[in-house]
LOROSE-923480 format. One line per 10 residues: for each residue x, y, z of C-alpha. Coordinates in nm, 3 decimals. Layout:
<sites>
X Y Z; ...
</sites>
This chain:
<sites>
15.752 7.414 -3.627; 15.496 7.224 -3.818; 15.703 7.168 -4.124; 15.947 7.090 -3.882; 15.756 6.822 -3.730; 15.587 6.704 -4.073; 15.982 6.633 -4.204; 16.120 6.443 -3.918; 15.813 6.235 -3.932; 15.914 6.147 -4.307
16.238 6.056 -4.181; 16.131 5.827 -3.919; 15.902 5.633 -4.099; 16.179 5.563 -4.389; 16.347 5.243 -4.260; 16.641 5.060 -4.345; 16.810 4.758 -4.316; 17.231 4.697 -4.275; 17.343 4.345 -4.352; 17.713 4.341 -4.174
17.864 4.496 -3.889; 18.217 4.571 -4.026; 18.377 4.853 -4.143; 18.122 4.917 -4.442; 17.821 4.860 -4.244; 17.901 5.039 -3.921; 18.028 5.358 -4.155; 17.651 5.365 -4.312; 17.468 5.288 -3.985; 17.664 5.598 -3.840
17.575 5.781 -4.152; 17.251 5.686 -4.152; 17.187 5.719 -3.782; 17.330 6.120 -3.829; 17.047 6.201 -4.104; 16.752 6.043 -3.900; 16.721 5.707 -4.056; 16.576 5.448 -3.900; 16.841 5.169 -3.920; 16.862 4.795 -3.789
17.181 4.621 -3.820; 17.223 4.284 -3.870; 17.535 4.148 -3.744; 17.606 3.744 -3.723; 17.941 3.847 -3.488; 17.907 3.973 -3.135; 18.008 4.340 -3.233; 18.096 4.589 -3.442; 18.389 4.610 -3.675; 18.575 4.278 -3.594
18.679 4.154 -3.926; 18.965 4.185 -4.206; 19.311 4.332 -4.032; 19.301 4.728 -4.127; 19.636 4.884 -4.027; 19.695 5.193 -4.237; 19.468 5.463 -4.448; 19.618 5.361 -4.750; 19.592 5.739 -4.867; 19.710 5.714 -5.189
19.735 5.395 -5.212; 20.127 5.430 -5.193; 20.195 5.051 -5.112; 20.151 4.952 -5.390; 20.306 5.017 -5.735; 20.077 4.833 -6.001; 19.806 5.066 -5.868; 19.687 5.368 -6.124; 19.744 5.777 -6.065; 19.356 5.763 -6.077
19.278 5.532 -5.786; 19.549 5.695 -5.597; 19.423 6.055 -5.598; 19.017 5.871 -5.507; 19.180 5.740 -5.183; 19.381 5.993 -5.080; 19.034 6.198 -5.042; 18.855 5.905 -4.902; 19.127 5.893 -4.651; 19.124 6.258 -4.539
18.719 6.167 -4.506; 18.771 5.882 -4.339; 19.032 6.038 -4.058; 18.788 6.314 -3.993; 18.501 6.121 -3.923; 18.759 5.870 -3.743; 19.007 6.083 -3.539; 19.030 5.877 -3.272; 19.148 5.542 -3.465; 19.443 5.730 -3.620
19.820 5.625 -3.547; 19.994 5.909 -3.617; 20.302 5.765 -3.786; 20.464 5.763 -4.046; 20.565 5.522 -4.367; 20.918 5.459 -4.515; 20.908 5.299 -4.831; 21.189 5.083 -4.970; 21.314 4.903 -5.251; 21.607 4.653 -5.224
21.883 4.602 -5.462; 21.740 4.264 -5.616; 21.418 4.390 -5.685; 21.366 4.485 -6.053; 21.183 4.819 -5.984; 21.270 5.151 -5.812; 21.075 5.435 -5.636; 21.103 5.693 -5.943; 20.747 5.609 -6.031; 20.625 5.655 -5.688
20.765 5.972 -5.598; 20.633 6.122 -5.937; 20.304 5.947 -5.775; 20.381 6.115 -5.398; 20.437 6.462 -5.573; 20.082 6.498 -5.751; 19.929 6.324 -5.422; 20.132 6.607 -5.238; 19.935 6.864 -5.477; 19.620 6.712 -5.431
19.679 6.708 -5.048; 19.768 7.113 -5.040; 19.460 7.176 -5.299; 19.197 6.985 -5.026; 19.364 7.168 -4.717; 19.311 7.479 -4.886; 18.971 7.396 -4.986; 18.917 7.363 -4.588; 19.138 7.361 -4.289; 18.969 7.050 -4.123
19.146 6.824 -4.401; 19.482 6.888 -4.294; 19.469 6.567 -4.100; 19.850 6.432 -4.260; 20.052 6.705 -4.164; 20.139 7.000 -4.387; 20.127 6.973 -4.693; 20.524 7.056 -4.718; 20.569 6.836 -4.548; 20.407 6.511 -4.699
20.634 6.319 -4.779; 21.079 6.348 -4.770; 21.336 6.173 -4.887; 21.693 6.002 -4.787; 21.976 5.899 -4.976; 22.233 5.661 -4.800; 22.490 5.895 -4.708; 22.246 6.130 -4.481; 22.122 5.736 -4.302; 22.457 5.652 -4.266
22.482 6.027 -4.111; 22.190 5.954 -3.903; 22.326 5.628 -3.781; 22.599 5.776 -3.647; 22.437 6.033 -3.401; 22.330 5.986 -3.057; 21.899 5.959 -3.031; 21.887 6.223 -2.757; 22.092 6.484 -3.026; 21.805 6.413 -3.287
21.584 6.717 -3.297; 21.452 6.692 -3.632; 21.083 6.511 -3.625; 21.082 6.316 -3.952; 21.485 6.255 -3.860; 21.349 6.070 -3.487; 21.095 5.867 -3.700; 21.412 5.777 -3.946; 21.656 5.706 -3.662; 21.574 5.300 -3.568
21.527 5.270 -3.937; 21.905 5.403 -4.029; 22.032 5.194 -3.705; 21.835 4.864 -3.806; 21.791 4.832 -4.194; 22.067 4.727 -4.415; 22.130 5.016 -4.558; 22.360 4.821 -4.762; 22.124 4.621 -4.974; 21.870 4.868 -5.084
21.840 5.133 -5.325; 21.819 5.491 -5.309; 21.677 5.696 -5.232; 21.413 5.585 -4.935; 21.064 5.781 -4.885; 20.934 5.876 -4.548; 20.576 5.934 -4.594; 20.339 6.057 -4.370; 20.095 5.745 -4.427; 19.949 5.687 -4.138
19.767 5.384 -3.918; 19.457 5.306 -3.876; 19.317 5.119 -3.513; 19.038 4.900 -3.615; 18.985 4.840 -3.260; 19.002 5.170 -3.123; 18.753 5.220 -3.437; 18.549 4.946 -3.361; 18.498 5.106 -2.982; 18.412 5.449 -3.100
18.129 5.327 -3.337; 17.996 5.110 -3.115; 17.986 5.308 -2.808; 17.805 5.565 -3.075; 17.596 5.363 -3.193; 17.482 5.271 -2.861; 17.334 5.563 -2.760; 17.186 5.662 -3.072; 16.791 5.734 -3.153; 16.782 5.583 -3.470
16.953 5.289 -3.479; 16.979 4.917 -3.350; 17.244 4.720 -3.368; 17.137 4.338 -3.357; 17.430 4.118 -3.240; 17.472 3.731 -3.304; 17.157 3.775 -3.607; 17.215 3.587 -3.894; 17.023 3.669 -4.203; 16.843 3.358 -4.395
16.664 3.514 -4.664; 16.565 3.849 -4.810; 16.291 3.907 -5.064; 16.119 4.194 -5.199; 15.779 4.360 -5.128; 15.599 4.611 -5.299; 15.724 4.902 -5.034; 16.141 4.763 -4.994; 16.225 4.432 -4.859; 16.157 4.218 -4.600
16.463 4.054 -4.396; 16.398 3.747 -4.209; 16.664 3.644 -3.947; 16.795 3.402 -3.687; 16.786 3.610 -3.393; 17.064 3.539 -3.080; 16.808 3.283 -2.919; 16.750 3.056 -3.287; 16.438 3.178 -3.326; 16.332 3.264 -3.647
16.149 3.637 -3.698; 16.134 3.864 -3.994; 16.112 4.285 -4.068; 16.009 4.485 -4.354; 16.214 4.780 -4.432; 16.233 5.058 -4.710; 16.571 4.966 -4.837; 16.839 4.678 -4.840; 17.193 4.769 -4.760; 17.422 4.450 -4.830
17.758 4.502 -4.676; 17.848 4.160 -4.554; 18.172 4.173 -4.668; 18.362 3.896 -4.824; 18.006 3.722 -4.774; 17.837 3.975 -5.012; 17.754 3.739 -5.269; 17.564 3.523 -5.048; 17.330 3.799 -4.942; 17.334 3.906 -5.398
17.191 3.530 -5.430; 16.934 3.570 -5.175; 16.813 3.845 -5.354; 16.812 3.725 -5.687; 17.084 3.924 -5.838; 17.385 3.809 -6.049; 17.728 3.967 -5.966; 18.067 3.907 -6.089; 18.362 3.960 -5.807; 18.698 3.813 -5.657
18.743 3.716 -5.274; 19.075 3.707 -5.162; 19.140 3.533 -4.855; 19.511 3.712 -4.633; 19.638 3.691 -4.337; 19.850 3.951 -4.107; 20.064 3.839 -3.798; 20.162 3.957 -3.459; 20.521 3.952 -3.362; 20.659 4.043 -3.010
20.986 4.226 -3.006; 21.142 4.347 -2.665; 21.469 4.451 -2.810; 21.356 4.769 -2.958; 21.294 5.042 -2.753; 21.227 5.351 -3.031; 20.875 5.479 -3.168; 20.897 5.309 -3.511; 20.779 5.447 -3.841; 20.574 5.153 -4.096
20.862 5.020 -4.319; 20.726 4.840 -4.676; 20.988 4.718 -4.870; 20.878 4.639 -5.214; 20.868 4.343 -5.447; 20.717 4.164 -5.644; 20.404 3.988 -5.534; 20.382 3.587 -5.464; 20.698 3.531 -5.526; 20.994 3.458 -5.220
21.055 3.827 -5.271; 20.732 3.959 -5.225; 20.658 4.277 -5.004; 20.775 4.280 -4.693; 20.569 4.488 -4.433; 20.621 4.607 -4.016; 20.325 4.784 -3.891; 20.463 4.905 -3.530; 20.234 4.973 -3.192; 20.323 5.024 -2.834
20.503 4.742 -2.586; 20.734 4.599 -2.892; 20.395 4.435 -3.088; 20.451 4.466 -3.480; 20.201 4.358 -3.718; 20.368 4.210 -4.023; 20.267 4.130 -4.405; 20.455 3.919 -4.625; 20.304 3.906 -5.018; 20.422 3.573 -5.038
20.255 3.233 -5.073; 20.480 3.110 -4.725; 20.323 3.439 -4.511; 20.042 3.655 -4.669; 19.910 3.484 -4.952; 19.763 3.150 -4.932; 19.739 2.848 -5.209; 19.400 2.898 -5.395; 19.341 3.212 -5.162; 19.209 3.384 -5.463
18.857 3.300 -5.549; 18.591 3.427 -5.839; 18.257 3.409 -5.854; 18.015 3.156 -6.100; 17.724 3.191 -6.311; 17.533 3.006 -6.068; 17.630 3.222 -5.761; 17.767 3.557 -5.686; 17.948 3.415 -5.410; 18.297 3.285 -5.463
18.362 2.951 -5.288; 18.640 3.022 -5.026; 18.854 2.735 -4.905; 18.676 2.584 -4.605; 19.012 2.560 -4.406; 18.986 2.983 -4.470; 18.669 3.025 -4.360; 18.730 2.810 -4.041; 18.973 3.029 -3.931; 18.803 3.345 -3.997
18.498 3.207 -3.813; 18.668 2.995 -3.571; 19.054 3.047 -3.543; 19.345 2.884 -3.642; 19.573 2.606 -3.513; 19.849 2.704 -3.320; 20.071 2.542 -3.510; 20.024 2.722 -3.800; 20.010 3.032 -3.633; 20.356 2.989 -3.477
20.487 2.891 -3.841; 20.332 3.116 -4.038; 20.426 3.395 -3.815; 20.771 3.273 -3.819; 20.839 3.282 -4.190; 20.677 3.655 -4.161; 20.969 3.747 -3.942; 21.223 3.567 -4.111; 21.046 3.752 -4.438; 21.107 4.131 -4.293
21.431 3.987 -4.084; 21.634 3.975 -4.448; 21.629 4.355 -4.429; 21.583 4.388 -4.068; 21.878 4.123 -3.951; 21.822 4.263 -3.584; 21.393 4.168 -3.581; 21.487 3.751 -3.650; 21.510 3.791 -3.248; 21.128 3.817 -3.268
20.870 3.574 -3.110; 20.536 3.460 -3.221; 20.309 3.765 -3.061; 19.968 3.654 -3.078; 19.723 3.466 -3.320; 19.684 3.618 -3.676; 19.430 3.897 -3.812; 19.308 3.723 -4.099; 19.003 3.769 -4.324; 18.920 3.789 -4.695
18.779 4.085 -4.864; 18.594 4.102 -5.208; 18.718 4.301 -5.494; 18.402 4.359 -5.785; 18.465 4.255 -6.094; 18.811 4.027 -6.226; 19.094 4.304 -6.156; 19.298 4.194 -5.843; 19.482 4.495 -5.838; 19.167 4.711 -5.773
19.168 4.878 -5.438; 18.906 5.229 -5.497; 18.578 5.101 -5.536; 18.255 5.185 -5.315; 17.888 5.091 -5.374; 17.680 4.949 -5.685; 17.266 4.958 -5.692; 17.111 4.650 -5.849; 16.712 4.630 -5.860; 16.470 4.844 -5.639
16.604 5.008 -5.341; 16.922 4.830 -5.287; 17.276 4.874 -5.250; 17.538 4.651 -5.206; 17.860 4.785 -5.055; 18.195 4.707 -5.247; 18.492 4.869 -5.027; 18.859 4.715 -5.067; 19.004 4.933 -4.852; 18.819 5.093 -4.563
18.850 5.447 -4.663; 18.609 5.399 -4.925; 18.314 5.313 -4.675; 18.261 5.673 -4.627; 18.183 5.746 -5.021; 17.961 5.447 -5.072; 17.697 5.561 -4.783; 17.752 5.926 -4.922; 17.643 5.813 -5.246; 17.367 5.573 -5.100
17.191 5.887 -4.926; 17.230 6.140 -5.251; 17.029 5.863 -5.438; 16.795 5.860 -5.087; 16.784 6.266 -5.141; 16.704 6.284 -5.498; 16.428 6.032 -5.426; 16.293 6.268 -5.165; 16.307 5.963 -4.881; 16.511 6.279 -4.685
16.528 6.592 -4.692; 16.892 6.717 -4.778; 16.847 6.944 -4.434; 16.796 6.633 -4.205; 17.133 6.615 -3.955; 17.172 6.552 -3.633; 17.525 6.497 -3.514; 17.557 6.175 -3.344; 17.710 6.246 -2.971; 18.067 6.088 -2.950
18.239 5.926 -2.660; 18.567 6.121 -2.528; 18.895 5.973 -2.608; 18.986 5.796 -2.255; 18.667 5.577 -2.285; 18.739 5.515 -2.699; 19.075 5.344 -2.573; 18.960 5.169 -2.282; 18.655 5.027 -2.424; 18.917 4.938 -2.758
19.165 4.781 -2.502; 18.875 4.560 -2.353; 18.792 4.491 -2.714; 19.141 4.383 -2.850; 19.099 4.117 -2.539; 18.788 3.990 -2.548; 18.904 3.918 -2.915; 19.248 3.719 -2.833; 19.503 4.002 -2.908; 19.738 4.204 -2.738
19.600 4.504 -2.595; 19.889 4.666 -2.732; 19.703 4.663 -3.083; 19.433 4.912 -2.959; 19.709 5.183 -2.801; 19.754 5.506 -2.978; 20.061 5.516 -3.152; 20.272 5.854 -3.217
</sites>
């Protein structure tokens, strides 16, 4: 009992600071909070989770061609992490994957790709029940030449029994089957809630012992002291107060490089500044699957993607410079600063939103984007106001999507996710270097308690409003 006491006192008096509230800094602060670390967040927003759009796992990272068999197999694990620590965010749908006649490509590559993913996916499930979180195994992914959609098109809805053929039905009814090439993928890739992910951590995070979550605090500086750092802060009523902590976690998202210069270290990185849109559709009726139609990026053919919820709301990406992509959206870093210089138009509407205007064109060219292979979805309207937000990629390779955490200095990390599954590994990897340091004792867990699902969706339903979108966005799907 003494030993007992003598450890969780160690663990107490180890302290550390979160910069950022999003997906990286919530997924260390929950972390963190389950191990017994004292944790303040600092979070300039008014709550948890509430930037970049996140609308699939990206588990495999099968959206997108250019990326390698390596990074593919790393996120297809930090996926299957990221849905069991995550279960309620999860849309369980599926993915069908496309690739039209013009474009230059074709899916061989990827279904070699979805095979040794498939592999991988079996080998983790057998490693441990709990990861079959996809499906089975068998059942990963399937595929469908034209002759069984033109089949499929044919039947009645109701006479459907088969559960990847129900998924498949509005596709073979709605595509045009006509202009792509064969044979299509059905993958079970599926969606990921940010809001209904936002409302579990936060509701979490709440109630937990060991952490604080600071709302509307901006950090000013950050310097280091002999024992860690000390963070000093605008707090909600513009005064100014600092803390001292043990260690500096930077995960402040595309904004990393601000919190790098503060601390006197040099970083080379990317920000890329995107945009999704909301569409409204009230002619549809069916459970859609994802559809991604490939092509190649910034250019009028670009990749064309419909991320489906509840009520007829679709969230659509165009890689093009008229939808997704934006004029000098791309941004790298300087000598003089680690933090690229985004377009102050960008940053104005991450911070502060858009025009409407631009919002009702921009989210009109997305559906006349996906309405070229979707002729029936041009009857779309404007839905709501864009999820938009820029997220930094280390180093000068656009195309990199697995990367986690980097340590620079004494006793700080600086979080590096693309893609949100990868929050999970950088914390993991922040508390082995906390364990080999002895800071914690590898025995030190205390499972944080969660709230049930009815409250995760209505607390994510009040969140998607409060916010300006469709409550539709924070529904289960599937």
């Amino acid at each position: 009992m003494a030993e007992h006491r003598q450890e969780k006192t160690q663990v107490e008096k180890f302290r550390v600071a979160v910069i950022g509230g999003g997906v990286a800094g919530t997924t260390a602060a929950m972390r963190l909070a389950e191990r017994g670390v004292d944790t303040q967040v600092f979070e300039a927003g008014t709550g948890l989770v509430s930037g970049p759009p996140i609308c699939h796992l990206h588990a495999g990272g099968n959206l997108y061609r250019e990326i390698s068999l390596d990074q593919c197999l790393i996120l297809l694990e930090q996926s299957v992490a990221t849905v069991r620590m995550y279960p309620h965010s999860v849309n369980r749908r599926p993915t069908v994957l496309a690739v039209p006649q013009q474009d230059p490509g074709s899916l061989d590559s990827v279904i070699a790709r979805l095979e040794t993913l498939r592999e991988r996916y079996a080998q983790l499930v057998e490693l441990d029940s709990d990861n079959k979180v996809m499906g089975e195994p068998s059942d990963y992914f399937r595929l469908y030449q034209q002759e069984e959609l033109e089949a499929l098109r044919a039947q009645n809805y109701q006479s459907v029994t088969d559960a990847a053929d129900q998924w498949m039905w509005p596709v073979a009814q709605s595509l045009d089957l006509s202009a792509m090439k064969y044979p299509l993928v059905l993958v079970q890739e599926y969606g990921l809630s940010v809001f209904r992910l936002a409302a579990e951590a936060q509701l979490t995070l709440a109630d937990a012992p060991h952490c604080q979550l600071n709302f509307n605090h901006k950090v000013m500086d950050t310097q280091p002291i002999s024992s860690g750092w000390r963070v000093t802060y605008q707090d909600q009523t513009g005064q100014i107060q600092s803390t001292e902590v043990d260690y500096l976690i930077n995960a402040a998202g595309f904004r990393t490089g601000t919190i790098d210069d503060m601390a006197g270290f040099g970083r080379k990185r990317l920000v890329e500044y995107k945009a999704a849109y909301i569409a409204h559709w009230t002619s549809t009726e069916y459970q859609w699957p994802e559809i991604i139609v490939h092509g190649q990026r910034g250019t009028p053919q670009g990749m064309a993607q419909l991320t489906p919820y509840p009520d007829g709301f679709f969230q659509l990406h165009g890689m093009t410079q008229d939808v997704t992509l934006f004029e000098r959206g791309l941004v790298k870093s300087s000598a003089e600063s680690a933090q690229p210089t985004v377009d102050a138009r960008y940053v104005k509407n991450i911070d502060k939103g858009w025009d409407w205007q631009e919002v009702c064109e921009r989210t009109d060219r997305a559906i006349d984007h996906f309405g070229q292979w979707l002729p029936a979805f041009k009857q779309a309207e404007v839905g709501g106001k864009p999820l938009c937000g820029a997220q930094q990629i280390p180093g000068d390779d656009p195309s990199l999507r697995a990367s986690d955490v980097s340590f620079d200095g004494e006793r700080y990390a600086r979080f590096e996710i693309v893609k949100a599954s990868s929050a999970l590994t950088a914390i993991n990897k922040v508390l082995a270097q906390f364990e080999d340091a002895g800071w914690i004792s590898p025995t030190s867990y205390q499972p944080l308690s969660r709230p049930n699902t009815a409250k995760i969706i209505y607390t994510a339903c009040e969140l998607a409003i409060r916010r300006g979108y469709p409550e539709a966005l924070a529904k289960p799907v599937g």
